[in-house]
C-alpha positions as CSV (number, residue, x, y, z in Angstrom):
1,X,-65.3,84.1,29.5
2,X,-62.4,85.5,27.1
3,X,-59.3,84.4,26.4
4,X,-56.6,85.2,28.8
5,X,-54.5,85.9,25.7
6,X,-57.4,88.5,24.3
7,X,-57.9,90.4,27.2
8,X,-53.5,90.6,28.0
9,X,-54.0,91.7,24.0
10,X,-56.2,94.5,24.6
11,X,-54.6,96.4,27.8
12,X,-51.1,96.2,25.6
13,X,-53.1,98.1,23.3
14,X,-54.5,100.7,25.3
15,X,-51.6,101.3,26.5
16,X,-50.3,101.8,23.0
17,X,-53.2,104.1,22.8
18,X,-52.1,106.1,25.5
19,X,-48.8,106.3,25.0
20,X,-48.8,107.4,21.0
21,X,-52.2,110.3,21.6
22,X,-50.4,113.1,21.9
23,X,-47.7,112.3,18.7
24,X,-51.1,111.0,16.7
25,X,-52.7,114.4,17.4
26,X,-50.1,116.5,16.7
27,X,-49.2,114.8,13.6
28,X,-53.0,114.6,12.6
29,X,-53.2,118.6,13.1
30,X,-49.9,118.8,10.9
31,X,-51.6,116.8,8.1
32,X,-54.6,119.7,8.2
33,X,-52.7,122.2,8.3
34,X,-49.8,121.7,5.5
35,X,-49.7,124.2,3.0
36,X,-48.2,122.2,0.5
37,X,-49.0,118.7,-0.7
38,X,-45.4,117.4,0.2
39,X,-46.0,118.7,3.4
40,X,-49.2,116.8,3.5
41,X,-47.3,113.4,2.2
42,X,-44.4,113.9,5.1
43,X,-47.2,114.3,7.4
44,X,-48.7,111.6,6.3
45,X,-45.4,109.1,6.5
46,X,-44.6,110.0,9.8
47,X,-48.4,109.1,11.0
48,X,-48.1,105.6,8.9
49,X,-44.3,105.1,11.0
50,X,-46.7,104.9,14.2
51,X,-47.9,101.3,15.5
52,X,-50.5,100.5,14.2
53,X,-52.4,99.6,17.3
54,X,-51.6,102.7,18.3
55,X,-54.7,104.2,17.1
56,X,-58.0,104.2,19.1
57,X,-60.6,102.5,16.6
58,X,-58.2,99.4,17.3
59,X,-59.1,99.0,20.7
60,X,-62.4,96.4,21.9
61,X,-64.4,97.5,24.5
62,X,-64.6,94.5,26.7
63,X,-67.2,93.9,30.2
64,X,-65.0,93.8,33.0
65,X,-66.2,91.2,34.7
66,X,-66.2,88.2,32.1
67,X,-64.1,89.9,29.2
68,X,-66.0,89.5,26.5
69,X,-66.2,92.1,23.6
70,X,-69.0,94.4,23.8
């Protein structure tokens, strides 16, 4: 069985996940679509400011029943 610790870990950061998709996206679709490559850099700043487990390849699948990463 897991960790308490690691399982408490990954819920905070699907939550994060959750919380920061729609500002990800939107910033993400800014970055393709700049016209100019200061634009793209801004874009790009802004999307670096987020959490970092805020994005989705962060978070661990886990079994539900023992917690153990999948």
């Amino acid at each position: 069985m897991a960790k308490k610790s690691m399982i408490e870990r990954e819920k905070k950061r699907q939550k994060l996940v959750e919380k920061y998709a729609a500002k990800r996206e939107a910033l993400k679709e800014e970055f393709e679509n700049a016209a100019t490559q200061r634009e793209k850099l801004e874009a790009h700043r802004k999307l670096q400011q987020l959490p970092r487990n805020s994005a989705r390849n962060r978070v661990r699948n886990r079994c539900w029943v023992t917690g153990r990463p999948r």
